[in-house]
N, C-alpha and C positions, 0 to 999 in steps of 0.2 A: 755311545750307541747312536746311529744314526736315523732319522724317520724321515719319510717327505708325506707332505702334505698337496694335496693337488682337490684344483677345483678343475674338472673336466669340463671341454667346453671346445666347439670345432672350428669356430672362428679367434678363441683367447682362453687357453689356459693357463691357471694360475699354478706353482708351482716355489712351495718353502722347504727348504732341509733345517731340522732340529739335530743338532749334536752337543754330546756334552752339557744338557740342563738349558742351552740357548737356542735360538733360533741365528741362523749364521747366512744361510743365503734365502736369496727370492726373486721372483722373477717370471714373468707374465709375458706367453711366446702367444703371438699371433701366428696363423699360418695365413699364407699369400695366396691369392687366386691365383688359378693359373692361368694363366692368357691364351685368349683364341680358342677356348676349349669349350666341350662338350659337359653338360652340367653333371653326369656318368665319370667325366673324367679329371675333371675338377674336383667329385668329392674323392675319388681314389689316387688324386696329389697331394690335398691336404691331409688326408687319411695318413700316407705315407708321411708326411713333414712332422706330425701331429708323433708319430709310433719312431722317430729319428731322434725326437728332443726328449720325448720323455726317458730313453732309452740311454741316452747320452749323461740322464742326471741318475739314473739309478742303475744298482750295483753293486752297493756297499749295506744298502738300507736293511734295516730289521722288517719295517714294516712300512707298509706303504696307504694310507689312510685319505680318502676322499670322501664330497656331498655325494650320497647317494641318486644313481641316475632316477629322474622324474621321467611321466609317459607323458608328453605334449600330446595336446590332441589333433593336430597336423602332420600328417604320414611322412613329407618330403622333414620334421624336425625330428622325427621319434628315429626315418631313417637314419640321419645323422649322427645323432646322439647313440644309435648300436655302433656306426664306424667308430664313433671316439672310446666306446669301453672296447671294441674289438683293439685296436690300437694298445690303450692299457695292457689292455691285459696280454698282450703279445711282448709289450717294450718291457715289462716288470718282471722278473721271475719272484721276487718277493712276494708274502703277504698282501692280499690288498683288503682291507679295513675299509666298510662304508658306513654312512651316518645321514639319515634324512635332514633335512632344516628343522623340522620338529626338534628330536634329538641333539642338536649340536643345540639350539637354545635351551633346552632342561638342560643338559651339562656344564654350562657355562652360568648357569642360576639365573637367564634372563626370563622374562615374559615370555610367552606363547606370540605374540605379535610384537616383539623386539626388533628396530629397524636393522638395516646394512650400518647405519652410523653408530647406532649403542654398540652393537658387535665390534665394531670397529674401534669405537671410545674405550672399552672394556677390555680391549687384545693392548691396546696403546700404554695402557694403565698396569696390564701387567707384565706386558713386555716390551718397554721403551725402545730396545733394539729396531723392533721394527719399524719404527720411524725411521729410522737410516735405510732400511733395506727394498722400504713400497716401493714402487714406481716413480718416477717422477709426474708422467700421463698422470694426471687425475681419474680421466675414465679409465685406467686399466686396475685400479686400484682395488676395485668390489673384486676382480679376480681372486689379488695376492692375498685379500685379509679371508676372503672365501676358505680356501687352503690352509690357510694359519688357524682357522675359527675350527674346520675339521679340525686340525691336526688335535689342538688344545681339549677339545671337546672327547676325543677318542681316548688321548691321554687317561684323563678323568673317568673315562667312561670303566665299569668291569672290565671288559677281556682289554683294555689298555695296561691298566693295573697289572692285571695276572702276568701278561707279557713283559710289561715293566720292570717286573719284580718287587711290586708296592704294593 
């Protein structure tokens, strides 16, 4: 059975496929500014780049599980943050499964104020794979384990189970 795991996000989204009990790919797409452009039309490039990738890795998926979108309190980031689940949700026809940060730390049995690095200490620990699979970038890395942290935490979570068959 196939899952992906995506951290949404309009300048770097993270993005893990689980199959088979493992975690097998990953991979963190930046979208490119478009050059010479109008800030209207730069975000309706990236939008498009954003809804081509996700769209390119899903297909096959049961379910499709991401961090739940947050409301920034800045208009021009809350806009963006609709183009990226507009996108989503246009590029998946699968399931899509959300989980706040709250949430993915109570299913993962950490602290309520658990960093990005224990999340990430804790994913390493239980699935070594992913050390071959992060990023090379360092900084693009809080994306990939973002997406894995969903994915893990939903697994565990009830309706992960039920869908499971566990």
């Amino acid at each position: 059975m196939r899952l992906i795991g995506i951290d949404p996000g309009f300048a770097s989204c993270g993005l893990v496929v689980w199959e088979d009990g493992a975690f097998i790919e990953g991979v963190v797409f930046c979208t490119q500014k478009a050059k010479n452009k109008k800030a209207a039309e730069d975000n309706f490039h990236r939008t498009r780049q954003l809804g081509t990738f996700v769209a390119c890795w899903c297909g096959t998926e049961r379910a499709v599980v991401a961090e739940a979108m947050s409301y920034p309190r800045h208009a021009s980031v809350a806009h963006k943050m609709g183009l990226v689940w507009g996108a989503l949700a246009t590029a998946t026809k699968s399931p899509v499964f959300m989980l706040s940060p709250q949430e993915i730390r109570r299913l993962l049995d950490l602290p309520k104020g658990a960093t990005k690095a224990q999340i990430q200490a804790l994913l390493l620990k239980l699935y070594p794979e992913l050390e071959d699979l992060q990023p090379k970038q360092k900084g693009l890395r809080e994306h990939f384990y973002d997406a894995a942290a969903a994915l893990v935490a939903w697994m565990r979570s009830e309706q992960g189970r039920f869908l499971l068959g566990g």
